[in-house]
N, C-alpha and C positions, 0 to 999 in steps of 0.2 A: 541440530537445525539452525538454521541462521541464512537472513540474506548473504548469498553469492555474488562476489565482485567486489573491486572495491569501492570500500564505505564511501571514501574521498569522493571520486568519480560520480558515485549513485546521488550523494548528498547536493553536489553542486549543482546537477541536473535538476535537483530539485527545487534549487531556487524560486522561491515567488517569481522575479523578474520573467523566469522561461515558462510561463503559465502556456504562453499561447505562440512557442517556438515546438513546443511536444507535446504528442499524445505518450501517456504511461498506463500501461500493464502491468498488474502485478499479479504472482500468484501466491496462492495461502500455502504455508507449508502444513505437510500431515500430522504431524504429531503425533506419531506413531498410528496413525489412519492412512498409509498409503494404497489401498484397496477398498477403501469406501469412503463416503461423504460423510462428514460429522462435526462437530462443532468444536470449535478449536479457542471461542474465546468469547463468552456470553456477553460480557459488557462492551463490546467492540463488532458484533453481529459477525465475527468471522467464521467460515468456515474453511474444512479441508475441502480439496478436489477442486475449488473454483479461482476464478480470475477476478481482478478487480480491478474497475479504473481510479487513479490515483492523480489529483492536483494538486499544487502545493499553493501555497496560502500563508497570509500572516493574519492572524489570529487577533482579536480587540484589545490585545495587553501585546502586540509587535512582534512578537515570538512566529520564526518562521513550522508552521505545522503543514499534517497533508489530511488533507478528505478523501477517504477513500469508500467507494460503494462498488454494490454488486450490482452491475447492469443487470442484470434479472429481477433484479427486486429494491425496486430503487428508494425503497423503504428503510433496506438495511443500507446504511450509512455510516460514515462515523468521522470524527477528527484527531490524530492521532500526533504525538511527536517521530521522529523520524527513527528515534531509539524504539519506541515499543512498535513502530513498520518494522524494525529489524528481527524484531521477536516473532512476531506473527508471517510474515510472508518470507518469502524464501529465493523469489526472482524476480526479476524487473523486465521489460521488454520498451526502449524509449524508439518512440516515431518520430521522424521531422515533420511537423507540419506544412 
């Protein structure tokens, strides 16, 4: 498993700067759940089977991170570096604004 495409590309996009040039989708990858819903990462509220929207951000020590939540439950939240997005999700989908 691992984000698809490349790093370079997805990374740039992710720029704080381009906050509000794109919308970002991401999806969780399965881990080994690709036929049902299941939890993929307790500390980070992620799961398999769902989508998540993803903004990038720099963080109160300047370090560019992203926040990423499940528009369904906008409870589950989280803030991640771009290395552990690469662990947990599996695709990106960038919109122009």
């Amino acid at each position: 498993y691992g984000l698809v495409g490349s790093e370079m590309c997805i990374r740039d996009s992710f720029n704080p700067a381009n906050k509000d040039k794109y919308l970002f989708t991401a999806f969780s990858n399965g881990n080994g759940m690709a036929d049902r819903e299941g939890l993929v990462d307790k500390d980070y509220g992620v799961y398999s089977q769902h989508s998540f929207s993803v903004k990038p951000k720099v963080d109160k020590n300047g370090n560019n991170v992203l926040h990423v939540s499940n528009p369904w439950n906008s409870t589950q939240s989280s803030v991640m570096t771009f290395e552990k997005f690469q662990e947990l999700f599996s695709a990106v989908i960038k919109t122009d604004v």
